[in-house]
The first five atom37 places (N, CA, C, CB, O) and aatype in JSON, in Angstrom:
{
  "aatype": [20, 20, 20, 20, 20, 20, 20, 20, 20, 20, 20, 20, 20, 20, 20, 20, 20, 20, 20, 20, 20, 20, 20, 20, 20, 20, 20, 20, 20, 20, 20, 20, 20, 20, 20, 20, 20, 20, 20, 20, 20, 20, 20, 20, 20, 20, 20, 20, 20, 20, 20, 20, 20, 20, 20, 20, 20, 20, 20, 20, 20, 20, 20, 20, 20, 20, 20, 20, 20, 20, 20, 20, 20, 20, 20, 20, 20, 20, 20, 20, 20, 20, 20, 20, 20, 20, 20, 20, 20, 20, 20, 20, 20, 20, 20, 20, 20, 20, 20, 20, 20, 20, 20, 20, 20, 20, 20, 20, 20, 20, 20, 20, 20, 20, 20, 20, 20, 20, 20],
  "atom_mask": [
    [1, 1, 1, 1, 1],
    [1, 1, 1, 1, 1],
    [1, 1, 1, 1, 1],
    [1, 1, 1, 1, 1],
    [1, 1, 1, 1, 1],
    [1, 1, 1, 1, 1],
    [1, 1, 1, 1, 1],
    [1, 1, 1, 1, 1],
    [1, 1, 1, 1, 1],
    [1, 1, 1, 1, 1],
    [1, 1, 1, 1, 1],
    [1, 1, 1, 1, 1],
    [1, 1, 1, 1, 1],
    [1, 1, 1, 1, 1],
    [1, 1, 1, 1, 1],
    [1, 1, 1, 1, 1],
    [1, 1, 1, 1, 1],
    [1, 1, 1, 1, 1],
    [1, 1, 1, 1, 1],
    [1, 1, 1, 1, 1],
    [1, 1, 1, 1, 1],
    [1, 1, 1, 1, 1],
    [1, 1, 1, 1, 1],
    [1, 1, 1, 1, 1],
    [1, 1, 1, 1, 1],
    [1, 1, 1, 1, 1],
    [1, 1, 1, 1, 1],
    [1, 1, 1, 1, 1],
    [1, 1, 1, 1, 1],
    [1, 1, 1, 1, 1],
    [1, 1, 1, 1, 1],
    [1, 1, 1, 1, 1],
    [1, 1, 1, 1, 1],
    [1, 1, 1, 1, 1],
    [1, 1, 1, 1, 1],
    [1, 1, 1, 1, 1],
    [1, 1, 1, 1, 1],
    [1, 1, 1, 1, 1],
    [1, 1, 1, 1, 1],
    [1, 1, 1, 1, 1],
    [1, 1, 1, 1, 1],
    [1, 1, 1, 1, 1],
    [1, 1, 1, 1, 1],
    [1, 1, 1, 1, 1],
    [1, 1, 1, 1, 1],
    [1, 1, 1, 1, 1],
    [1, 1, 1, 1, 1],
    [1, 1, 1, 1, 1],
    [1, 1, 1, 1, 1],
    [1, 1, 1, 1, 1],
    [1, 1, 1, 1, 1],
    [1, 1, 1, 1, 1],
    [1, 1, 1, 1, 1],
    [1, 1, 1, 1, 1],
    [1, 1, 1, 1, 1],
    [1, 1, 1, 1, 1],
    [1, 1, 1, 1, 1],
    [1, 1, 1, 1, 1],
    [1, 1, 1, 1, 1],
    [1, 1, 1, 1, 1],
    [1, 1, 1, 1, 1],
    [1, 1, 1, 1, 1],
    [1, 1, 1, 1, 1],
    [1, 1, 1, 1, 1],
    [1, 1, 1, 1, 1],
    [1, 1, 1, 1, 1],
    [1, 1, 1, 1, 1],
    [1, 1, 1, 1, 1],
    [1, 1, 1, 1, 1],
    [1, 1, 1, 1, 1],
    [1, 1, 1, 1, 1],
    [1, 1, 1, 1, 1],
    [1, 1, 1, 1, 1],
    [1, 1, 1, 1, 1],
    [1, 1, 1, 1, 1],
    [1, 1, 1, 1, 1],
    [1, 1, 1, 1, 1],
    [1, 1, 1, 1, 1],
    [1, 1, 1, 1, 1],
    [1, 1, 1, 1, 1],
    [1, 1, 1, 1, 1],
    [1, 1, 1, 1, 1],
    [1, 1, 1, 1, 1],
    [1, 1, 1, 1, 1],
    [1, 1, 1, 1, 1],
    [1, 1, 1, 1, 1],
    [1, 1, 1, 1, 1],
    [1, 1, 1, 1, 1],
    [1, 1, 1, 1, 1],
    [1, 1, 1, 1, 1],
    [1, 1, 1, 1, 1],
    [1, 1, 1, 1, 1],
    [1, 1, 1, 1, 1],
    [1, 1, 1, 1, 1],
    [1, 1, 1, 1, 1],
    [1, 1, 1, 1, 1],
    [1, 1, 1, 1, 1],
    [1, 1, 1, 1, 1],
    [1, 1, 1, 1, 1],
    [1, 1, 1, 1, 1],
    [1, 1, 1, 1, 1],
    [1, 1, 1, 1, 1],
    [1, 1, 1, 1, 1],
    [1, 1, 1, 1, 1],
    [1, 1, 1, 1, 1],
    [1, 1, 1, 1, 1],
    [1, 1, 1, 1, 1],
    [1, 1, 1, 1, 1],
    [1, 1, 1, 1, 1],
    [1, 1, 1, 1, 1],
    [1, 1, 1, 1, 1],
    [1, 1, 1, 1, 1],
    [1, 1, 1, 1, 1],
    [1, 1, 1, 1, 1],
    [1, 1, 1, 1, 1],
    [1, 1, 1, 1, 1],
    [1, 1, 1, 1, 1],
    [1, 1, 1, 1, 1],
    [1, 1, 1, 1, 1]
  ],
  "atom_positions": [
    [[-8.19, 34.86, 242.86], [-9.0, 35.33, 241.78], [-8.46, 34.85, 240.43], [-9.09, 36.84, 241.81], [-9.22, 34.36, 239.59]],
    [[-6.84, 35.01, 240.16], [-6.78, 35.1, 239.17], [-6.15, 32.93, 238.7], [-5.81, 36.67, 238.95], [-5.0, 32.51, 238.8]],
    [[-7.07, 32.32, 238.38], [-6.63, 30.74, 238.08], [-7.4, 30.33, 237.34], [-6.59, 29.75, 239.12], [-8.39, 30.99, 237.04]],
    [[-7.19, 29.31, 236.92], [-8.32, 28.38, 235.66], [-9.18, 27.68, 236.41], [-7.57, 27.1, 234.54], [-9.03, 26.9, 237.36]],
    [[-10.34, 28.2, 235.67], [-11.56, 27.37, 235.97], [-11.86, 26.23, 236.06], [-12.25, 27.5, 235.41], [-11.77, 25.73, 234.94]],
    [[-12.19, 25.46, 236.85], [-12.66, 24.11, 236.42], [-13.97, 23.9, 236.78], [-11.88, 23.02, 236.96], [-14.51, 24.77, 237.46]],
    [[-14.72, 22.7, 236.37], [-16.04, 21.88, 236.14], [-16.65, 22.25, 237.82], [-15.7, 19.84, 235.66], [-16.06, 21.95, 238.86]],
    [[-17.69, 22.81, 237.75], [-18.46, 23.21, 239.18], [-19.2, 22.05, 240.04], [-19.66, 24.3, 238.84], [-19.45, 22.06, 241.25]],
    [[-19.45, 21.11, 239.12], [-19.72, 20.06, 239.37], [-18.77, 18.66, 240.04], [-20.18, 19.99, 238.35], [-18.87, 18.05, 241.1]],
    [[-17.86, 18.52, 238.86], [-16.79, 17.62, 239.03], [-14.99, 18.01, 239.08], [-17.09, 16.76, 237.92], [-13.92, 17.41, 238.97]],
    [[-15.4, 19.16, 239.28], [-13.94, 19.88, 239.11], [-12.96, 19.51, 238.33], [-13.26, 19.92, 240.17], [-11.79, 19.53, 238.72]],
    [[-13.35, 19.05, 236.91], [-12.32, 18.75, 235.82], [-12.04, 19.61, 235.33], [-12.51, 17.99, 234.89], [-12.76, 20.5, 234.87]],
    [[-10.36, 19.45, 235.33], [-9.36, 20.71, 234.9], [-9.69, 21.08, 233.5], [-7.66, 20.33, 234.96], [-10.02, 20.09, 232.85]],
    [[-9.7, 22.0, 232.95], [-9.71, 22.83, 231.64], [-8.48, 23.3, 231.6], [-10.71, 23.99, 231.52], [-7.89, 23.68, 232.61]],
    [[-7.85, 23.32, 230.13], [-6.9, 24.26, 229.82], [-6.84, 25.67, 229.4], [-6.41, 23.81, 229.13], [-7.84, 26.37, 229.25]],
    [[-5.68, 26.04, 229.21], [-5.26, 27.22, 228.75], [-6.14, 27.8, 227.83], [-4.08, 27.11, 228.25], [-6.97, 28.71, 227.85]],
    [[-5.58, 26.79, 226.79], [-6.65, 27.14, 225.54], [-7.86, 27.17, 225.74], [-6.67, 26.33, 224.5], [-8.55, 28.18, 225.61]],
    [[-8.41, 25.61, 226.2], [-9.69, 25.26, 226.29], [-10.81, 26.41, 226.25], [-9.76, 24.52, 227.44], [-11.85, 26.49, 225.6]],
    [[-10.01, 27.55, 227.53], [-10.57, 28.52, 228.44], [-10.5, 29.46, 227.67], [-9.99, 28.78, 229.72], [-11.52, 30.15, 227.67]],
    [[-9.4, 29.9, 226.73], [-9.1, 31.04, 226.53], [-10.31, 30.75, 224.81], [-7.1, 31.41, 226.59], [-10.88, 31.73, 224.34]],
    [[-10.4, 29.99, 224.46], [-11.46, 30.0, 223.1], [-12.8, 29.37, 223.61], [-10.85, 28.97, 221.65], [-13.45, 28.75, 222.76]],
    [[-13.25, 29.43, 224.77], [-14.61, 29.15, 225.11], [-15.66, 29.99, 224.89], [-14.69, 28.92, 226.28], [-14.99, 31.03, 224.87]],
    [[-16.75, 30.35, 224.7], [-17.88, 31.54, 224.43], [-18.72, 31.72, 225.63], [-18.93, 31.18, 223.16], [-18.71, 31.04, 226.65]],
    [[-19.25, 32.47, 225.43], [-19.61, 33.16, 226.73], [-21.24, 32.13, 226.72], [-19.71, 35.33, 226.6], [-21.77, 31.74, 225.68]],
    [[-21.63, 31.95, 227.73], [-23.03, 31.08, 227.5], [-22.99, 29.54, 228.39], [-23.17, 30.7, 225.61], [-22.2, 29.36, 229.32]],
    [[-24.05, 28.41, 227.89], [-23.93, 27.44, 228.21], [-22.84, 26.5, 227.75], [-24.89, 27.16, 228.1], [-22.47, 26.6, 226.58]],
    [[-22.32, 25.65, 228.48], [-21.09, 24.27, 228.16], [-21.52, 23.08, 228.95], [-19.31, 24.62, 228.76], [-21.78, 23.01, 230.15]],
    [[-21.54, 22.44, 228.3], [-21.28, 20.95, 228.95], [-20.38, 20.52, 228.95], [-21.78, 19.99, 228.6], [-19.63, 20.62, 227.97]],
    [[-19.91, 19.56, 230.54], [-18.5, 19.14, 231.24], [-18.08, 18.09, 230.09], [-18.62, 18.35, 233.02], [-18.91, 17.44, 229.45]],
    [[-17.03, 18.02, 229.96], [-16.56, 16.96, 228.36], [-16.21, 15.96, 229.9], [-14.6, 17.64, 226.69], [-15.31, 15.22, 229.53]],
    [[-16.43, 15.72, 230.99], [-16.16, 14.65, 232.12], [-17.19, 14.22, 232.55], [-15.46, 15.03, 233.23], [-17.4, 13.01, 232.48]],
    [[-18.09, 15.06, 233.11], [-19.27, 14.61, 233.41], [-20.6, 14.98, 232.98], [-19.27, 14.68, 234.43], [-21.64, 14.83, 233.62]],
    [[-20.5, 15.39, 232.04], [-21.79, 15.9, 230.86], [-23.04, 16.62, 231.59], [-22.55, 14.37, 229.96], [-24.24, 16.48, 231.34]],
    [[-22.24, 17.65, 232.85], [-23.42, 18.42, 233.5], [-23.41, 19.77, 232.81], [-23.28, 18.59, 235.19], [-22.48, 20.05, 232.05]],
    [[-24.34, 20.56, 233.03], [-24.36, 21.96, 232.65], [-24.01, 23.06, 233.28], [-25.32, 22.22, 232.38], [-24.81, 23.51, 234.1]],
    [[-22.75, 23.74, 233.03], [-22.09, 24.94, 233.46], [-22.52, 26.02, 232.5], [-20.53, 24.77, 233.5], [-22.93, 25.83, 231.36]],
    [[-22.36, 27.45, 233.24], [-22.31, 28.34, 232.68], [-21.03, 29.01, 232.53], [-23.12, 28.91, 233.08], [-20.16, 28.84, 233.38]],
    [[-20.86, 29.7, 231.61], [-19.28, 30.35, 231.03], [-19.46, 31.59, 231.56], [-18.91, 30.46, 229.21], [-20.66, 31.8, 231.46]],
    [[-18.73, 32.92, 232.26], [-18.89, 33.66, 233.12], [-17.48, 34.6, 232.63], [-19.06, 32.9, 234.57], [-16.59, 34.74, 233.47]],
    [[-17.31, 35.21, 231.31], [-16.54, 36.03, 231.17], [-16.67, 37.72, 231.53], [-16.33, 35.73, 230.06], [-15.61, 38.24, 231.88]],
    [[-17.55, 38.36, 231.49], [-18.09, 39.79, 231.46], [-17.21, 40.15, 233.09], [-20.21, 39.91, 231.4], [-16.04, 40.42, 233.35]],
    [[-18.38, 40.02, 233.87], [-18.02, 40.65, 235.42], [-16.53, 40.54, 235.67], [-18.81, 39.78, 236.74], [-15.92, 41.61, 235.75]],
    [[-15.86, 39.45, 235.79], [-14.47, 39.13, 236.12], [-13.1, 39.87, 235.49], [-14.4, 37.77, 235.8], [-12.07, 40.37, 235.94]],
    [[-13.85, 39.56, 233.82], [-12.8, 40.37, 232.99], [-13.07, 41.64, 233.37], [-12.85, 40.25, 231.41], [-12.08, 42.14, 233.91]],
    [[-14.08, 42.46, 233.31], [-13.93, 43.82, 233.1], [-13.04, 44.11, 234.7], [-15.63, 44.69, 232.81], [-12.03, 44.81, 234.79]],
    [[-13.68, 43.38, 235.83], [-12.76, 43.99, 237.03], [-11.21, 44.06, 236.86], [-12.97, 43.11, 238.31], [-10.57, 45.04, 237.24]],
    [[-10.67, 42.99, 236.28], [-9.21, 42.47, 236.0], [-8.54, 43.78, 235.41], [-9.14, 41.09, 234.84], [-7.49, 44.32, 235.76]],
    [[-9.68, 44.21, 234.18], [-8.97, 45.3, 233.43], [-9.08, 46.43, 233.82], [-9.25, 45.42, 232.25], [-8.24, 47.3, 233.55]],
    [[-10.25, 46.67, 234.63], [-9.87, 47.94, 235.37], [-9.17, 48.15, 236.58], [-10.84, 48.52, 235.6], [-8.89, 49.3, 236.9]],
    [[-8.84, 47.13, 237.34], [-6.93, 46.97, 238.0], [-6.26, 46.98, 237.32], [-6.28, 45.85, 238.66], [-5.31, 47.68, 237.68]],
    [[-6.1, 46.47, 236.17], [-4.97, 46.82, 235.25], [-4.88, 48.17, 234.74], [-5.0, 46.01, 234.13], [-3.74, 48.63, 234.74]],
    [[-5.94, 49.03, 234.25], [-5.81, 50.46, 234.09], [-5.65, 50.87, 235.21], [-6.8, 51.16, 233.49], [-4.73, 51.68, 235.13]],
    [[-5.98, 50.8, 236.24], [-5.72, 51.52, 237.21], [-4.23, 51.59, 237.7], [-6.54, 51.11, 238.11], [-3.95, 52.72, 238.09]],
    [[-3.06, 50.57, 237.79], [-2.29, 50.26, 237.87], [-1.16, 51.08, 236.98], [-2.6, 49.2, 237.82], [-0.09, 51.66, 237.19]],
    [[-1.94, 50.81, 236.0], [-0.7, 52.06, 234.59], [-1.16, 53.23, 234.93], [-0.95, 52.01, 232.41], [-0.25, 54.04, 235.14]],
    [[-2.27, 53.66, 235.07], [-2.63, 55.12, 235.61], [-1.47, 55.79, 236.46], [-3.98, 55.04, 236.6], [-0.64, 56.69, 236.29]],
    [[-1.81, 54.96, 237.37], [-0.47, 55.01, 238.72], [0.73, 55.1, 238.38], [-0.27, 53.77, 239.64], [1.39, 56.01, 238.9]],
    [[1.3, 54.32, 237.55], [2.88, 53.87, 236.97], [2.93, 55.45, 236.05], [2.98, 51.94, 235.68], [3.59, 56.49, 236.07]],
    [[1.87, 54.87, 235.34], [2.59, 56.48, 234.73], [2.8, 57.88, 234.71], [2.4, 56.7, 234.02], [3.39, 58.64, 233.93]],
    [[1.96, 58.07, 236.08], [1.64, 59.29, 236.75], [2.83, 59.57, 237.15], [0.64, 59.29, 237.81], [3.32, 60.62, 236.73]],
    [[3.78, 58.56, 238.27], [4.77, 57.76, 238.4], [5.74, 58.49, 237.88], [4.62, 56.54, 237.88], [6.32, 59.46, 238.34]],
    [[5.93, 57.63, 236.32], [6.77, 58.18, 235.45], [6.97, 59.67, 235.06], [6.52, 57.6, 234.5], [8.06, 60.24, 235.15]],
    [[5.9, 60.23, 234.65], [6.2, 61.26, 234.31], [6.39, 62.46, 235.47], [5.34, 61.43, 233.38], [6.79, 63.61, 235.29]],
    [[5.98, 61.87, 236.63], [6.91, 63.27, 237.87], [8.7, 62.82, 238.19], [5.88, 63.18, 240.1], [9.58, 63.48, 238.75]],
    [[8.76, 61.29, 237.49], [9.85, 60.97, 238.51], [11.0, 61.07, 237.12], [9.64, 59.16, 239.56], [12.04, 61.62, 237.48]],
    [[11.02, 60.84, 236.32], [11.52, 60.21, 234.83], [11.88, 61.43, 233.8], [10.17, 59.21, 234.04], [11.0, 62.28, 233.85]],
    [[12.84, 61.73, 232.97], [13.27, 62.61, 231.95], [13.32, 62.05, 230.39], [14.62, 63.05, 232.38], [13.43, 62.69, 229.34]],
    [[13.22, 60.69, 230.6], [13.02, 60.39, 229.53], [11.37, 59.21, 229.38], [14.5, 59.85, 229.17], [11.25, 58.0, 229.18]],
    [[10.53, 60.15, 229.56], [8.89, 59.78, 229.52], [8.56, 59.01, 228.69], [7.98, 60.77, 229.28], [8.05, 57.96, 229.1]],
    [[8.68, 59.17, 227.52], [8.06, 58.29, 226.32], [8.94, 56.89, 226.18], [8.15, 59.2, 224.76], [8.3, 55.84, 226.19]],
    [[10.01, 56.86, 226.1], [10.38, 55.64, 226.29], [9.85, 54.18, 227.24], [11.39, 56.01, 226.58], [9.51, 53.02, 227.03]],
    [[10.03, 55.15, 228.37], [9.89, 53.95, 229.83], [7.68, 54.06, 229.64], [10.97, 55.1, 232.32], [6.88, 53.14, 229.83]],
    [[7.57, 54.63, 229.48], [5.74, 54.7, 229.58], [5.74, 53.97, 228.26], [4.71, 56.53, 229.56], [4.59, 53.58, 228.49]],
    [[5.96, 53.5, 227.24], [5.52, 52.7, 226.23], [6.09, 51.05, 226.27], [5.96, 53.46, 224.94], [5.42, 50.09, 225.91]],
    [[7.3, 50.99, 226.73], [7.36, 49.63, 226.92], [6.77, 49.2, 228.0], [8.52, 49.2, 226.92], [6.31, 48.05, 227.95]],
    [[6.59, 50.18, 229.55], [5.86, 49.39, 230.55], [4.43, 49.11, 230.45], [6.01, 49.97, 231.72], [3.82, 48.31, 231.17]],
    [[3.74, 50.13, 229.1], [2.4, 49.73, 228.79], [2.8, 48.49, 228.41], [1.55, 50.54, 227.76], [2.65, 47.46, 229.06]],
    [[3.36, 48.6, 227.27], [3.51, 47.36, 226.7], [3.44, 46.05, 227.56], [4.68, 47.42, 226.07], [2.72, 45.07, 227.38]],
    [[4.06, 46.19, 228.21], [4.28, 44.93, 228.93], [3.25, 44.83, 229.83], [5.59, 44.81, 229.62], [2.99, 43.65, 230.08]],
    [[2.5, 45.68, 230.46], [1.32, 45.53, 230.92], [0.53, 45.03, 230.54], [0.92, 46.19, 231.11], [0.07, 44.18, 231.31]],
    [[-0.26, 45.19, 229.02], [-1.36, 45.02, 227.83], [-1.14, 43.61, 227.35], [-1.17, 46.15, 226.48], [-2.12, 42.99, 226.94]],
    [[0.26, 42.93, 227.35], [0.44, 41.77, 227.12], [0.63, 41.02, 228.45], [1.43, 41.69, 226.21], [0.54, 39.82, 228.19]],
    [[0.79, 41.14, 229.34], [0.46, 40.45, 230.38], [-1.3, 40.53, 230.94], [1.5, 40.96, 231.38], [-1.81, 39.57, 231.52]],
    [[-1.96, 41.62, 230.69], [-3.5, 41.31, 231.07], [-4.13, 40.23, 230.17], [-4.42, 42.66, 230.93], [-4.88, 39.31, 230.48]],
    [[-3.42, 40.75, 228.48], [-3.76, 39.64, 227.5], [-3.64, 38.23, 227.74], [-3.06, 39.79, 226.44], [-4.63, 37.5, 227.78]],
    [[-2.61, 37.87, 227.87], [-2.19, 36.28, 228.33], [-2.81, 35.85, 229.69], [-0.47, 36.11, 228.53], [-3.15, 34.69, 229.9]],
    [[-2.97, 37.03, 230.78], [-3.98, 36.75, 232.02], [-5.48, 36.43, 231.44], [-4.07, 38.18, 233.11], [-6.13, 35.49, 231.91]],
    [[-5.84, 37.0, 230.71], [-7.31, 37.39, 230.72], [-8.29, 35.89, 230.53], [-7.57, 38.59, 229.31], [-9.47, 35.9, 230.89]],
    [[-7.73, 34.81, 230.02], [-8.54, 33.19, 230.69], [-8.52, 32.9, 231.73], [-8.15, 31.92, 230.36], [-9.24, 31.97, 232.07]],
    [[-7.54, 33.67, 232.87], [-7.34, 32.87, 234.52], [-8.84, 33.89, 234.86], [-5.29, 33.34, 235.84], [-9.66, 33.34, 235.59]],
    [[-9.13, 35.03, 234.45], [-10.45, 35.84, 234.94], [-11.64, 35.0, 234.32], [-10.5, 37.58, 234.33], [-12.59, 35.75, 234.54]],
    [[-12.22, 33.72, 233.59], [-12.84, 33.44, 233.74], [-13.53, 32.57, 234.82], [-12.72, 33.42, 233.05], [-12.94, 31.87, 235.64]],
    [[-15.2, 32.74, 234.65], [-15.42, 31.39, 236.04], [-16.72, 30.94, 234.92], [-16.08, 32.06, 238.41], [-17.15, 31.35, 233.85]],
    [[-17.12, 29.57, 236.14], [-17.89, 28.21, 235.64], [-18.98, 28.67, 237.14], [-16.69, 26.19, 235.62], [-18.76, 28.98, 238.31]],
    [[-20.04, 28.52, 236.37], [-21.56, 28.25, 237.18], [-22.16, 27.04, 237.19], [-22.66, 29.01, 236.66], [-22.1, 26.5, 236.09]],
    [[-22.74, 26.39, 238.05], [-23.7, 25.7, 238.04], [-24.8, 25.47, 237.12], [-24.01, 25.95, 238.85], [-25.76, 26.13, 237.53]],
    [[-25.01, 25.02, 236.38], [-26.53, 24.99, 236.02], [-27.35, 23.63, 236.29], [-26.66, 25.3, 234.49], [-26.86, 22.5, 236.36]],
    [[-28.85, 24.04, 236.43], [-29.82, 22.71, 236.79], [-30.47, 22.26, 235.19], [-31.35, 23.24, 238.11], [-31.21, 22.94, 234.48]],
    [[-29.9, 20.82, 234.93], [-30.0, 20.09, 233.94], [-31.8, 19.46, 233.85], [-28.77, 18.98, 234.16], [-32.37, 18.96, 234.82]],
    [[-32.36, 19.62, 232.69], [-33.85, 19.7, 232.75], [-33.86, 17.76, 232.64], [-34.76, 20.88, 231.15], [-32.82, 17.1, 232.57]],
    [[-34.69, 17.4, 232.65], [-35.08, 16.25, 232.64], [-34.88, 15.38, 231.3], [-36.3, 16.36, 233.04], [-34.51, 14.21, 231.35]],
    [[-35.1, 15.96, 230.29], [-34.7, 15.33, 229.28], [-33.5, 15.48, 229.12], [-35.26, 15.57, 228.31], [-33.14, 14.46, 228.52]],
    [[-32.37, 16.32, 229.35], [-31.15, 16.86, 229.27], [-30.23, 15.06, 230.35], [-31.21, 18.94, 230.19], [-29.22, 14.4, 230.13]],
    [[-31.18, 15.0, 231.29], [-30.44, 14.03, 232.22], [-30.68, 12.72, 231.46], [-31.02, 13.99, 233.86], [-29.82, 11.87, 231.26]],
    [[-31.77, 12.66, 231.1], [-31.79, 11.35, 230.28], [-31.37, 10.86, 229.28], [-32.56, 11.08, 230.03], [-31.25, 9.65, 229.06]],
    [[-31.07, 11.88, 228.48], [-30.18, 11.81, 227.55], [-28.89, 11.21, 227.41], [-30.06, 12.71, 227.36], [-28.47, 10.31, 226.69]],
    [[-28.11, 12.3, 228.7], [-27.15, 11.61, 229.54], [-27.12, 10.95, 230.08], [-26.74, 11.87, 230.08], [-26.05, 10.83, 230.69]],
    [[-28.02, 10.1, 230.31], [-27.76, 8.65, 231.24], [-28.16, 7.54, 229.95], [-29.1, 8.44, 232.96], [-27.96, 6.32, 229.95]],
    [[-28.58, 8.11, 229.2], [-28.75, 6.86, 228.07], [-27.41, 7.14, 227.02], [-30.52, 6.98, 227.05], [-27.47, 6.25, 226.17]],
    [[-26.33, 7.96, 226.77], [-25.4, 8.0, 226.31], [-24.46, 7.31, 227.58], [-25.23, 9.34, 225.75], [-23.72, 6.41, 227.19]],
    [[-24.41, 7.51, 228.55], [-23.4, 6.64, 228.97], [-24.17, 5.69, 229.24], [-22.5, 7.01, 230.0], [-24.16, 5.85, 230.46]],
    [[-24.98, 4.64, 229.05], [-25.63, 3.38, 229.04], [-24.84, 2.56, 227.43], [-27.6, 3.73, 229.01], [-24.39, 1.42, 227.29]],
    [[-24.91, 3.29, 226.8], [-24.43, 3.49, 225.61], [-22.69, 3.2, 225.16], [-24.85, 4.84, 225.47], [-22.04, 2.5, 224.38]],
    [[-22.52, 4.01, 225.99], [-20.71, 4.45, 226.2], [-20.54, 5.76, 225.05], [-19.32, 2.76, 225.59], [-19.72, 5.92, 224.15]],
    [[-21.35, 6.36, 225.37], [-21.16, 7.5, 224.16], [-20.39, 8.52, 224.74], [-22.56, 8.2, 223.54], [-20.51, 8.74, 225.94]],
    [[-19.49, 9.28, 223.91], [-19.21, 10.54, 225.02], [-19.48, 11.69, 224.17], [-17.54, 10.66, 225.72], [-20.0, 11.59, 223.06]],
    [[-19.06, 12.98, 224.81], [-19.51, 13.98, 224.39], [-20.49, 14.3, 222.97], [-18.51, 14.5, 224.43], [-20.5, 15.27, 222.22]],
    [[-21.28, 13.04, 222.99], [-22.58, 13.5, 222.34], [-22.2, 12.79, 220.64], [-22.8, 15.6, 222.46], [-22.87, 13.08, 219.64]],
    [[-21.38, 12.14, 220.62], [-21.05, 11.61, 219.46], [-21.43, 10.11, 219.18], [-19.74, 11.8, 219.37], [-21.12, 9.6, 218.1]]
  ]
}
């Protein structure tokens, strides 16, 4: 579940970043200029509610097992909240989409061209 997305089409790798500042909606492959969809909602929210669920647990945890509560329950949030943070681009995914007819021609007359990403 939790890895970087790549191109549904041509399976070209995306980065870190790439992923982590993408918008939610349509993209075109910067490899093969097909149409994916960006797929943040469903994935993230599951991710984060294993992750609450998880501190739920821990800290339920803590406070039957632990004498000094506030300490150990704020850094292990901590470190939780910044690890879902830095996770939270491997929870995106890439869809398929069907490219309309002018959309393909376009693209086949930019690379006739040698144009790339639309420039």
């Amino acid at each position: 579940m939790l890895k970087l997305p790549v191109c549904p089409h041509c399976h070209a790798v995306y980065s870190y970043k790439e992923v982590r500042d993408m918008k939610q909606g349509s993209m075109l492959c910067y490899h093969c200029k097909k149409k994916f969809s960006v797929n943040k909602k469903l994935t993230r929210f599951i991710f984060l509610a294993v992750v609450c669920a998880v501190l739920i647990i821990f800290n339920l945890a803590v406070i039957f097992s632990t004498d000094n509560i506030s300490i150990v329950m704020i850094i292990t949030d901590m470190v939780f909240v910044t690890a879902a943070v830095l996770m939270s681009p491997l929870t995106v995914r890439f869809k398929p989409e069907k490219m309309t007819k002018s959309e393909k021609n376009s693209v086949s007359e930019n690379k006739k061209r040698g144009i790339k990403n639309g420039k």
